[in-house]
N, CA, C and O atoms as CSV, one atom per row, in Angstrom:
chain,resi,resn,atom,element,x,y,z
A,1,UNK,N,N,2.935,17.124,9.494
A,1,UNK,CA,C,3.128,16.911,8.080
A,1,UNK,C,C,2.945,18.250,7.367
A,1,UNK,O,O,1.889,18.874,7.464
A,2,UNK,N,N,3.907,18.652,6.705
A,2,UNK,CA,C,4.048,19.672,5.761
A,2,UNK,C,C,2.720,19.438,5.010
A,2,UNK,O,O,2.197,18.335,4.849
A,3,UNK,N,N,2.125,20.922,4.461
A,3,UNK,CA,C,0.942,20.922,3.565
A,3,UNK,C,C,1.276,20.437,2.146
A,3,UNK,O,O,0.483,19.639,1.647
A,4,UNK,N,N,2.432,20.844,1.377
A,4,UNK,CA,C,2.415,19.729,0.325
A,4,UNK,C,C,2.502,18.313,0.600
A,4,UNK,O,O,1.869,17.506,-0.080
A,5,UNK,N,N,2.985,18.088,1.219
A,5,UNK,CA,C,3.117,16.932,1.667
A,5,UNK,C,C,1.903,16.432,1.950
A,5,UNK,O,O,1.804,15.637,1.015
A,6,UNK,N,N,0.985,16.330,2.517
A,6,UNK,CA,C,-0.649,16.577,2.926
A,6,UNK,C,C,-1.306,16.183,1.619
A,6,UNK,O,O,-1.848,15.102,1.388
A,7,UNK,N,N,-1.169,17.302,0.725
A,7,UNK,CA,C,-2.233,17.348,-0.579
A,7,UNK,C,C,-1.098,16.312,-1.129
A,7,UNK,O,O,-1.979,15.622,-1.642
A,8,UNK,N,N,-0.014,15.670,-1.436
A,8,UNK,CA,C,0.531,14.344,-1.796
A,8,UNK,C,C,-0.584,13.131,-1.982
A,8,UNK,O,O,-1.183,12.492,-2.847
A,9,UNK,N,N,-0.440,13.267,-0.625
A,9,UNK,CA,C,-0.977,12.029,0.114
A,9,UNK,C,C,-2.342,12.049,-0.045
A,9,UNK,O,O,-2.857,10.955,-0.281
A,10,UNK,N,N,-3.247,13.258,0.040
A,10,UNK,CA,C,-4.829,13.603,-0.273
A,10,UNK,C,C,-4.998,12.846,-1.437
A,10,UNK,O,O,-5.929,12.057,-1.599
A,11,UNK,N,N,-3.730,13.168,-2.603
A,11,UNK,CA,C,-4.355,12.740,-3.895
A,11,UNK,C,C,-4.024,11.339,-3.910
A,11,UNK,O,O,-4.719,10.636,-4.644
A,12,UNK,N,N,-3.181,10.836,-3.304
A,12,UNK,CA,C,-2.495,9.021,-3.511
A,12,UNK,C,C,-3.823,8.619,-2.788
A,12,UNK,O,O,-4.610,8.208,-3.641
A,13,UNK,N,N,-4.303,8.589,-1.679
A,13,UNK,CA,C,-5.045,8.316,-0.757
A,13,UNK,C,C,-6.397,8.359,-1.667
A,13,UNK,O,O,-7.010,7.292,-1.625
A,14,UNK,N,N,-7.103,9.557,-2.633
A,14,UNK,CA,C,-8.085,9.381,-3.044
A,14,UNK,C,C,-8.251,8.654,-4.284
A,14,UNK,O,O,-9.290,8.827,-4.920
A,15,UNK,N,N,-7.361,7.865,-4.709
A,15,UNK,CA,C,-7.301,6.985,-6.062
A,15,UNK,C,C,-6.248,5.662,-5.471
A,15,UNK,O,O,-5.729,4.989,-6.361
A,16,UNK,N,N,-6.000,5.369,-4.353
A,16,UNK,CA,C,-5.751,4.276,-4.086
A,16,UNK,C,C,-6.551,2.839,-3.896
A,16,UNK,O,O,-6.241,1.648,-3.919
A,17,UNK,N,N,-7.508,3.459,-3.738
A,17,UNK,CA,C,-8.752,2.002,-3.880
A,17,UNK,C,C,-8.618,1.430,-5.442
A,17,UNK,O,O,-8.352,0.291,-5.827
A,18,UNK,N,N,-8.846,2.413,-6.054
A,18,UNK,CA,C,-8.588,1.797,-7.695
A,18,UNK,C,C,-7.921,1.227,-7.842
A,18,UNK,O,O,-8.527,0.252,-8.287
A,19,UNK,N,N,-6.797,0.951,-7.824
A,19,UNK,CA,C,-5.320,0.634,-7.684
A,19,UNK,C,C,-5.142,-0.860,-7.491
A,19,UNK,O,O,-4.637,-1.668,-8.270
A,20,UNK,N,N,-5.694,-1.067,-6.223
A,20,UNK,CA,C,-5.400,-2.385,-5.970
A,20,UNK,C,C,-5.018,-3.495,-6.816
A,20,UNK,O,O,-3.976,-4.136,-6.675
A,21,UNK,N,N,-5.867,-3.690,-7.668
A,21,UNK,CA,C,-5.424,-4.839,-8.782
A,21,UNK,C,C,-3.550,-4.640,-9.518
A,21,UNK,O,O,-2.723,-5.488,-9.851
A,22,UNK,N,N,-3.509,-2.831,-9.519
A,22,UNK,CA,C,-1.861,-2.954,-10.010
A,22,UNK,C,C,-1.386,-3.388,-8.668
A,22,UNK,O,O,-1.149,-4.591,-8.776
A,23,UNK,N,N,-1.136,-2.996,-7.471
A,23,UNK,CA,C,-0.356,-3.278,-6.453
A,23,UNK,C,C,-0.233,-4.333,-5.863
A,23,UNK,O,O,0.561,-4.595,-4.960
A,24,UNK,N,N,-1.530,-5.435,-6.661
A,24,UNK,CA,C,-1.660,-7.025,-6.611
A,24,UNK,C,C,-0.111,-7.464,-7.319
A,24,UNK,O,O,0.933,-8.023,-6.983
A,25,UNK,N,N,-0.636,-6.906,-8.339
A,25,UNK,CA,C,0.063,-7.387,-9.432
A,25,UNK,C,C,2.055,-7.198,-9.210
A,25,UNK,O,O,2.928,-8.052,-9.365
A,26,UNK,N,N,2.193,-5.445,-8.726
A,26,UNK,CA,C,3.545,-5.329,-8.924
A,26,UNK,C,C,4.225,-5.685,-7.770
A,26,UNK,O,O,5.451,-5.768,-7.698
A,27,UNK,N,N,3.217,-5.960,-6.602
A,27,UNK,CA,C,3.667,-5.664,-5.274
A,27,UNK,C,C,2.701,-6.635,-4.173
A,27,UNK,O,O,1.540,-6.320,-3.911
A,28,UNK,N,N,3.169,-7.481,-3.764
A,28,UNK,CA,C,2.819,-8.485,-2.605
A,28,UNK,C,C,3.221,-9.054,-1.633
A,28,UNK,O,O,2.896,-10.241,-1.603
A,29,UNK,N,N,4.026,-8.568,-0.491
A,29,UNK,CA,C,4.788,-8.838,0.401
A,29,UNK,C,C,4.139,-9.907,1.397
A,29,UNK,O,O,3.067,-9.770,1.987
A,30,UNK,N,N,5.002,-10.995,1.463
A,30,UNK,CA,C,4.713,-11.812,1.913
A,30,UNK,C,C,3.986,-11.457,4.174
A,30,UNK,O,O,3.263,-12.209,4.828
A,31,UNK,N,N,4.568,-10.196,4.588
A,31,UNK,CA,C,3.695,-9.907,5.471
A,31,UNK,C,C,2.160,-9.061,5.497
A,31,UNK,O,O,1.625,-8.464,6.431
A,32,UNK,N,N,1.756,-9.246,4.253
A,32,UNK,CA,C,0.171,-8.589,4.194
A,32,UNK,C,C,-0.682,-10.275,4.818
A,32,UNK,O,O,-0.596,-11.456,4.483
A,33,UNK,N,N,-1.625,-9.334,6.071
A,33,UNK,CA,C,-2.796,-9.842,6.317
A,33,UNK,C,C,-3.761,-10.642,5.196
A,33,UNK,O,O,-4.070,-11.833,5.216
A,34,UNK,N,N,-4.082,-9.775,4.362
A,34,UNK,CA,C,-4.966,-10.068,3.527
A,34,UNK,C,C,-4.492,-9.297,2.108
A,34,UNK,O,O,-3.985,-8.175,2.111
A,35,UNK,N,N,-4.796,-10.260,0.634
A,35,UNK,CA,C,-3.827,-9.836,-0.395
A,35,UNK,C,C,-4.654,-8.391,-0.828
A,35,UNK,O,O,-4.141,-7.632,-1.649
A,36,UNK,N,N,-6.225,-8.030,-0.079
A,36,UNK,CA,C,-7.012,-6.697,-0.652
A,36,UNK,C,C,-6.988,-5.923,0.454
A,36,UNK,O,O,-7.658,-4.890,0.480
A,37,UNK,N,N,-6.152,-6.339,1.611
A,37,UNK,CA,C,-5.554,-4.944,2.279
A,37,UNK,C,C,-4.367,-4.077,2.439
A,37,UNK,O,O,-3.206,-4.380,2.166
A,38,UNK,N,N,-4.836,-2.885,2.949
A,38,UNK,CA,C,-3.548,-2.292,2.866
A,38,UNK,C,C,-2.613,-1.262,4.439
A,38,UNK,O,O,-3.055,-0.410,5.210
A,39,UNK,N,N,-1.795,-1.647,4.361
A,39,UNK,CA,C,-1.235,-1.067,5.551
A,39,UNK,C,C,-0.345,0.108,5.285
A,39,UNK,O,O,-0.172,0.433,4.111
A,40,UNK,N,N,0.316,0.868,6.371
A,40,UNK,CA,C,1.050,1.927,6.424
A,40,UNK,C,C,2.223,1.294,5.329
A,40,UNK,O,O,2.487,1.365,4.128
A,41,UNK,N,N,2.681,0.705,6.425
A,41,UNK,CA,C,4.091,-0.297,6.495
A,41,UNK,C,C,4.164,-0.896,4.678
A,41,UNK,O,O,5.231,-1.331,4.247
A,42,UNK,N,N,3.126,-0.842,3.935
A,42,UNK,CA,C,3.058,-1.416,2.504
A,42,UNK,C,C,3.431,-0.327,1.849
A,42,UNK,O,O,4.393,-0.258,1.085
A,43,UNK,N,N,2.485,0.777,2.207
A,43,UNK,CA,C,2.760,1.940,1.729
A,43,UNK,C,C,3.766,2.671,1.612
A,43,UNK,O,O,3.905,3.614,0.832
A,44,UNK,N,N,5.012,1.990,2.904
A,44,UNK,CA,C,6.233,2.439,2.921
A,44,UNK,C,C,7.280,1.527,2.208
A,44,UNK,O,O,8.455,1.490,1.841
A,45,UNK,N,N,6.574,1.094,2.230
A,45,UNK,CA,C,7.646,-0.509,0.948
A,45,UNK,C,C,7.394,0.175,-0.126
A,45,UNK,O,O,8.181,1.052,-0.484
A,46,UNK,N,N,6.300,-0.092,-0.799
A,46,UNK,CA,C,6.045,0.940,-1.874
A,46,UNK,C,C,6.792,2.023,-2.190
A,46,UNK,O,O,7.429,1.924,-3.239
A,47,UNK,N,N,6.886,2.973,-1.613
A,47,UNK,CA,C,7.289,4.558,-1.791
A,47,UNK,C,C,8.807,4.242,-1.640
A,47,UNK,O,O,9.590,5.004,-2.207
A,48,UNK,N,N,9.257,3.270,-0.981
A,48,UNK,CA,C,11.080,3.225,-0.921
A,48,UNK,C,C,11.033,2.100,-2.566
A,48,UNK,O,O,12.042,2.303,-3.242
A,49,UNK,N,N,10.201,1.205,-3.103
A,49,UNK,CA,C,10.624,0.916,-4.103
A,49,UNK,C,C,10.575,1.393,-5.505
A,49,UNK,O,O,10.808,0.963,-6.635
A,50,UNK,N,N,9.998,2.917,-4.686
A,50,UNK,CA,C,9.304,4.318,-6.040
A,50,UNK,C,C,8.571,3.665,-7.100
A,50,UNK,O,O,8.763,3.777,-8.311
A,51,UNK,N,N,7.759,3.010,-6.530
A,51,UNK,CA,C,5.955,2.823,-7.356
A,51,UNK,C,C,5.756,4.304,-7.836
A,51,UNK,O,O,5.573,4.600,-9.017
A,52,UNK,N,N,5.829,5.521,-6.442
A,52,UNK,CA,C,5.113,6.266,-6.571
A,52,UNK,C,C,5.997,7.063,-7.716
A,52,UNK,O,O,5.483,7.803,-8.555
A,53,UNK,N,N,6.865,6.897,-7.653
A,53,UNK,CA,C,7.953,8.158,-8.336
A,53,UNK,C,C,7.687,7.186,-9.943
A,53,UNK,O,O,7.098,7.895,-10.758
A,54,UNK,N,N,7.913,6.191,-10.325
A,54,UNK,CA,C,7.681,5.805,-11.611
A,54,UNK,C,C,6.381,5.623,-12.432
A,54,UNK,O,O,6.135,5.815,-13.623
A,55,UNK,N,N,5.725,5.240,-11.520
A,55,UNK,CA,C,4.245,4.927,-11.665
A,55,UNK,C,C,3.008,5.656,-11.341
A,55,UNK,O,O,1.840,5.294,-11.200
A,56,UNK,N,N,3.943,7.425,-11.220
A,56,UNK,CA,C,2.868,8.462,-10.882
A,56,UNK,C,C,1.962,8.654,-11.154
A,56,UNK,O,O,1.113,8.991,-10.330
A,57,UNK,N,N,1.617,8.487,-12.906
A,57,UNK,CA,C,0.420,8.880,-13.165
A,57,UNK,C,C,-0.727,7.762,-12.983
A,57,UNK,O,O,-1.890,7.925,-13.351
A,58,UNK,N,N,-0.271,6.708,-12.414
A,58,UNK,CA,C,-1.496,5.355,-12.383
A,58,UNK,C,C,-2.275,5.844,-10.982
A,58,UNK,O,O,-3.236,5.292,-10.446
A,59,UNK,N,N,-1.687,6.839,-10.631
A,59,UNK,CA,C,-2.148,7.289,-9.043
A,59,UNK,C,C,-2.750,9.172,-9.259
A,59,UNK,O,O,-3.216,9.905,-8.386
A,60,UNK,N,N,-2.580,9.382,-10.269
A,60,UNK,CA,C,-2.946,10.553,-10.293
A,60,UNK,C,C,-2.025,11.598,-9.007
A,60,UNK,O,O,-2.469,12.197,-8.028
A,61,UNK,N,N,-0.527,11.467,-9.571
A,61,UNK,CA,C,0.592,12.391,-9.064
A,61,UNK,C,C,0.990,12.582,-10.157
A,61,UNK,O,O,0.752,12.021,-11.226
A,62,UNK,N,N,1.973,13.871,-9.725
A,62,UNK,CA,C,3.108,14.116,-10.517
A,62,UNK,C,C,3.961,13.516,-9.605
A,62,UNK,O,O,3.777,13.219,-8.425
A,63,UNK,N,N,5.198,13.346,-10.538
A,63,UNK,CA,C,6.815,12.861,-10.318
A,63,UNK,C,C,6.802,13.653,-9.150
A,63,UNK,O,O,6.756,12.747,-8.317
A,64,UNK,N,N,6.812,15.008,-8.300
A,64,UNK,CA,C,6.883,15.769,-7.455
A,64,UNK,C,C,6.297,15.181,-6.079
A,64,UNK,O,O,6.584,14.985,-4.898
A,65,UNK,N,N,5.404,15.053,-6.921
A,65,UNK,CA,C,4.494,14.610,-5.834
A,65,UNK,C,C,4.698,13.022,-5.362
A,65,UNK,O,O,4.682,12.748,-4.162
A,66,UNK,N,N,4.804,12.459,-5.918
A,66,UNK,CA,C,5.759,10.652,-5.878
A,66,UNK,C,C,7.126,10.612,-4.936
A,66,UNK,O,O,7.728,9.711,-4.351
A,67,UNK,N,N,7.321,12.134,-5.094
A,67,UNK,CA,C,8.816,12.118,-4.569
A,67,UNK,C,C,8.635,12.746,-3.158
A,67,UNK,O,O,9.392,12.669,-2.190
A,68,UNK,N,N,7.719,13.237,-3.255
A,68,UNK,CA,C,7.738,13.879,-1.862
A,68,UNK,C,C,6.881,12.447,-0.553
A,68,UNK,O,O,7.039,12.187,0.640
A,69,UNK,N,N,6.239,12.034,-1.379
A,69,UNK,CA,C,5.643,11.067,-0.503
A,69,UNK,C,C,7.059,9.497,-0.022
A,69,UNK,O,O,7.359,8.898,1.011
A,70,UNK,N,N,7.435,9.464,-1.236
A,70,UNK,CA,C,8.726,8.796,-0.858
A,70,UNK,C,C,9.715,9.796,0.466
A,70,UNK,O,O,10.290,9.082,1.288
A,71,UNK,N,N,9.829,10.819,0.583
A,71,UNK,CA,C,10.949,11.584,1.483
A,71,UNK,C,C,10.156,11.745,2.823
A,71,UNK,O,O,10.735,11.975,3.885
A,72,UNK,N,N,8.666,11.598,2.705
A,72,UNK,CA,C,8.201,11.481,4.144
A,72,UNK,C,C,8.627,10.678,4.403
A,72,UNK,O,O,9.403,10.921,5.328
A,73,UNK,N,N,8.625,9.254,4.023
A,73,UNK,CA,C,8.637,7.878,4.431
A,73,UNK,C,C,9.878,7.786,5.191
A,73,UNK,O,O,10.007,7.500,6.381
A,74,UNK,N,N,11.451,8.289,3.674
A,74,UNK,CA,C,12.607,8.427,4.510
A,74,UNK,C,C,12.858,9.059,5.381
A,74,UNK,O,O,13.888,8.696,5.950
A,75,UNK,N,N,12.028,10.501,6.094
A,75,UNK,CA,C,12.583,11.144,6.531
A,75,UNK,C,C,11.739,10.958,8.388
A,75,UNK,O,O,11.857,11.526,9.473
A,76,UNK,N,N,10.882,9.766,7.781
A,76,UNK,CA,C,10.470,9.587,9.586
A,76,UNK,C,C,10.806,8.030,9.619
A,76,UNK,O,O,11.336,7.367,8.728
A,77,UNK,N,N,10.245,7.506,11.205
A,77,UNK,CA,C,10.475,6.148,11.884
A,77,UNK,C,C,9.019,5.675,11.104
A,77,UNK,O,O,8.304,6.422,10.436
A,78,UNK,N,N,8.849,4.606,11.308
A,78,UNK,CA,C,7.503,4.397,10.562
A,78,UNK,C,C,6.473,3.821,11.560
A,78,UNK,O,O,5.662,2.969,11.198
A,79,UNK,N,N,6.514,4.270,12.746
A,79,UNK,CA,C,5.934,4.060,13.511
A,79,UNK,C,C,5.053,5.570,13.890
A,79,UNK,O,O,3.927,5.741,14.358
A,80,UNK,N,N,6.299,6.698,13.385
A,80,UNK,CA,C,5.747,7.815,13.260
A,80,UNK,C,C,4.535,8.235,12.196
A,80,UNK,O,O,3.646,9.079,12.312
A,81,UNK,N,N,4.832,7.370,11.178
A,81,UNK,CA,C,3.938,7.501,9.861
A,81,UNK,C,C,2.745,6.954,9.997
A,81,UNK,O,O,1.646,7.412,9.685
A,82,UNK,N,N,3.126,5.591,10.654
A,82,UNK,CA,C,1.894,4.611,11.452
A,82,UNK,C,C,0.585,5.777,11.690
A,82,UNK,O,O,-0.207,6.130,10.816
A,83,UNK,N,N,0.621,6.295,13.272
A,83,UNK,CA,C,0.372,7.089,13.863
A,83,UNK,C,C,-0.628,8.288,12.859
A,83,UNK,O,O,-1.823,8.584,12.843
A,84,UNK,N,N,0.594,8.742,12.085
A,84,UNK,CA,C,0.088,10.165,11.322
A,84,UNK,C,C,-0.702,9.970,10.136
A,84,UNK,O,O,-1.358,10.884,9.635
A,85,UNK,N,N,-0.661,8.916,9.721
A,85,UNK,CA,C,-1.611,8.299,8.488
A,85,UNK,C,C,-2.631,7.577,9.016
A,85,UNK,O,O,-3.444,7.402,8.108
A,86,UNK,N,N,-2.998,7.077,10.004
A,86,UNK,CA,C,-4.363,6.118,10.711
A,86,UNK,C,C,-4.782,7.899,11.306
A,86,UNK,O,O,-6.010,7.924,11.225
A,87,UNK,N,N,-4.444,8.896,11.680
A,87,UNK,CA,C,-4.878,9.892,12.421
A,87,UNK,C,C,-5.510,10.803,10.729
A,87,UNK,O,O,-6.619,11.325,10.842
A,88,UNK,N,N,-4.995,10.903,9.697
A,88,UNK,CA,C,-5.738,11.355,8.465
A,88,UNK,C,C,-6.759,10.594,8.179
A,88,UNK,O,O,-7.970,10.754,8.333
A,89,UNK,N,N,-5.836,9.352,7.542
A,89,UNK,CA,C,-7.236,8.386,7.166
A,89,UNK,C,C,-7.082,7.124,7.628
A,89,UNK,O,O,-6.250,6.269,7.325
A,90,UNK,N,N,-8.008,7.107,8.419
A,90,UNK,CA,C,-8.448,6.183,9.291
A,90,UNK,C,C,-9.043,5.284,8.503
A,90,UNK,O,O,-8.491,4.187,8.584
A,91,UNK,N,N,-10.024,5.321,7.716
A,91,UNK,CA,C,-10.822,4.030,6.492
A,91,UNK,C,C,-10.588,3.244,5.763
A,91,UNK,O,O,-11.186,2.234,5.392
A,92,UNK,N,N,-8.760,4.135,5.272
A,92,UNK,CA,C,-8.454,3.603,4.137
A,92,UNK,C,C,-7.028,2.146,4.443
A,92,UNK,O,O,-6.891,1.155,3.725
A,93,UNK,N,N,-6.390,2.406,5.382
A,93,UNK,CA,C,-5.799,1.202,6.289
A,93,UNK,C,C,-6.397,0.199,6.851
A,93,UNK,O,O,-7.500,0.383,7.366
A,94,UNK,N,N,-5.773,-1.102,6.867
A,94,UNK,CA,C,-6.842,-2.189,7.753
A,94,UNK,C,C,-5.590,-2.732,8.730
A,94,UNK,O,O,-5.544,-3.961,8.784
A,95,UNK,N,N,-4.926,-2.276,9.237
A,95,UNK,CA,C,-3.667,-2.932,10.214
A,95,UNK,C,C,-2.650,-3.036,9.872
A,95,UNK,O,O,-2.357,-3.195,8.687
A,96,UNK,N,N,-1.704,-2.969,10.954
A,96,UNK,CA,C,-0.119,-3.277,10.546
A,96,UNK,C,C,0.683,-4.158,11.082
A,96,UNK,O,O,0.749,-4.088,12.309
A,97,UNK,N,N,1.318,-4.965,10.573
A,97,UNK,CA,C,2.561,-6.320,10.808
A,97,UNK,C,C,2.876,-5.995,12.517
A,97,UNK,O,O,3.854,-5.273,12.709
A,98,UNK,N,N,2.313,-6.352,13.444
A,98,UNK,CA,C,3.286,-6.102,14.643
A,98,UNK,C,C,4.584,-6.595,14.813
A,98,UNK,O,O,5.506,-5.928,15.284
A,99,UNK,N,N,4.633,-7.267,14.595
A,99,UNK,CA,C,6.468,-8.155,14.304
A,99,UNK,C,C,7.174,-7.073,13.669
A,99,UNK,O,O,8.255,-6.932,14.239
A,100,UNK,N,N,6.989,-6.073,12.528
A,100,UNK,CA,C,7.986,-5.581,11.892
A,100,UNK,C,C,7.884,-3.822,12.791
A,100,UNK,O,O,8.560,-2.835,12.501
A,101,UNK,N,N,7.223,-3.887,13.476
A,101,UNK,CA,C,7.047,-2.245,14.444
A,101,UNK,C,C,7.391,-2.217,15.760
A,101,UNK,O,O,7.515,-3.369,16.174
A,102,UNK,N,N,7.556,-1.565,16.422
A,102,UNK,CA,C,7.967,-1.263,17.530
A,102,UNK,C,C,6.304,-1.303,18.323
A,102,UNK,O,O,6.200,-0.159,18.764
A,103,UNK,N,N,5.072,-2.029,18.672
A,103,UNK,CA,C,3.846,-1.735,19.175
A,103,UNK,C,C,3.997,-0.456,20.162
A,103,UNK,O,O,3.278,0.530,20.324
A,104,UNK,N,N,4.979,-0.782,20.642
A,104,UNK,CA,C,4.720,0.545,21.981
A,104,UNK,C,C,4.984,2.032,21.317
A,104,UNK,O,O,5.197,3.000,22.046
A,105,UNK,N,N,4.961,2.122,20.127
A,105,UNK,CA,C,5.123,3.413,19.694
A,105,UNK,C,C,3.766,3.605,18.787
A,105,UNK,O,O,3.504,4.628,18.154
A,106,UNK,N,N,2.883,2.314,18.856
A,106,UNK,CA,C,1.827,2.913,18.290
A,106,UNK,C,C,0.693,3.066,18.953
A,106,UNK,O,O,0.304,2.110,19.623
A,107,UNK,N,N,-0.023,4.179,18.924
A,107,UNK,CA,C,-1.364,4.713,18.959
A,107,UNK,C,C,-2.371,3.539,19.276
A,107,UNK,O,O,-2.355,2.513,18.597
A,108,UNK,N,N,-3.269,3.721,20.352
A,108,UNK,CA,C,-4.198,2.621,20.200
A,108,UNK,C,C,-5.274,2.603,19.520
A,108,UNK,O,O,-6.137,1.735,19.651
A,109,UNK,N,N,-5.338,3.651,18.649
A,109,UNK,CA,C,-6.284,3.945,17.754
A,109,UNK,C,C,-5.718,2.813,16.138
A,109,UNK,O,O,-6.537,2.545,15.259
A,110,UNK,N,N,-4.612,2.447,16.095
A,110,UNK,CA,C,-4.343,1.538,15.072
A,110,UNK,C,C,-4.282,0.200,15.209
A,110,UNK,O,O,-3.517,-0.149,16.108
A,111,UNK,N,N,-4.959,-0.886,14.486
A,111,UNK,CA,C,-4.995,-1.801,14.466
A,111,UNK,C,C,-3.645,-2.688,13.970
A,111,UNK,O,O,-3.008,-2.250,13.012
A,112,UNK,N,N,-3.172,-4.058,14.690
A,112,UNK,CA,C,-2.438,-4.614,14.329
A,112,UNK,C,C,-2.554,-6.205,14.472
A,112,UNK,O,O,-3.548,-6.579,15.095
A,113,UNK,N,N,-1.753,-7.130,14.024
A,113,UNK,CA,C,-1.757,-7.816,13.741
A,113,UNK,C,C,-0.620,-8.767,13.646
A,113,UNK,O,O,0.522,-8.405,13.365
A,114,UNK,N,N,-1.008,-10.144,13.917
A,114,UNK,CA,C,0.526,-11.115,14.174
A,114,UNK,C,C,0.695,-11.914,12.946
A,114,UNK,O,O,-0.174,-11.645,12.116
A,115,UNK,N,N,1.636,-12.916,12.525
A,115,UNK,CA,C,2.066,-13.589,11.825
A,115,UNK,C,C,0.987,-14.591,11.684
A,115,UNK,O,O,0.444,-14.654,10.580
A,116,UNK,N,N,0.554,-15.452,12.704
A,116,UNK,CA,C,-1.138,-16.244,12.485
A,116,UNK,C,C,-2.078,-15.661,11.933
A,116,UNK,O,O,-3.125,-16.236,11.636
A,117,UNK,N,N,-1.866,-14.535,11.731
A,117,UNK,CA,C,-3.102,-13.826,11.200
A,117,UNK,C,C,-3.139,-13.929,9.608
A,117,UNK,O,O,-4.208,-14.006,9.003
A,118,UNK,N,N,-2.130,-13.926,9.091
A,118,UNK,CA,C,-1.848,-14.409,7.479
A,118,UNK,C,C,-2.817,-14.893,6.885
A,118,UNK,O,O,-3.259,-15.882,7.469
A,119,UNK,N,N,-3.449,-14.570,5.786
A,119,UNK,CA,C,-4.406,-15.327,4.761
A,119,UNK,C,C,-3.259,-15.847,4.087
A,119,UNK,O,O,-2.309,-15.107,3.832
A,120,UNK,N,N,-3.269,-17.403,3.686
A,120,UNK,CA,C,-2.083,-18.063,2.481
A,120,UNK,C,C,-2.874,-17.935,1.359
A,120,UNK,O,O,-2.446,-18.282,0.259
């Protein structure tokens, strides 16, 4: 990961706990585990539906910075992102959809999770 790219994500990553209640609100995909966790795979829904690019400053970005975190997303597999975001921050993820990933491309350091696993 490119170093802007890095400090992007440093700053989304350190004001994303706050957040939660908007991403309740704008954003709830029917494959989240639990409606107060958060996964890679959300994070990449997110950034392709440019939360980050419109809604920069609720995250403490600039537009730049919204945009660049969106072009990681496009510009890898997300199994790759999987991987490279549980290897930064490990605390701030709680698992990802196995149904919608390829498992054998992820790390056994990341947690995942099946369709029974659903809180309704």
């Amino acid at each position: 990961m490119e170093d802007e790219v890095k400090e992007a994500f440093d700053r989304l990553m350190s004001n994303i706990e706050n957040k939660r209640d908007f991403l309740q609100e704008s954003f709830s995909p029917s494959y989240k585990k639990s409606k107060l966790e958060l996964s890679v795979y959300e994070l990449a829904d997110l950034a392709g539906l440019r939360i980050f690019n419109t809604n920069y400053d609720k995250f403490n970005l600039t537009k730049k910075k919204g945009q660049l975190i969106r072009a990681y997303f496009q510009g890898n597999i997300i199994e790759k992102s999987i991987n490279e975001l549980y290897d930064l921050y490990p605390d701030i993820f709680s698992g990802e959809p196995r149904w919608r990933i390829d498992p054998s491309l992820i790390g056994s350091h990341v947690p995942t999770y099946d369709e029974t696993e659903i809180e309704n």
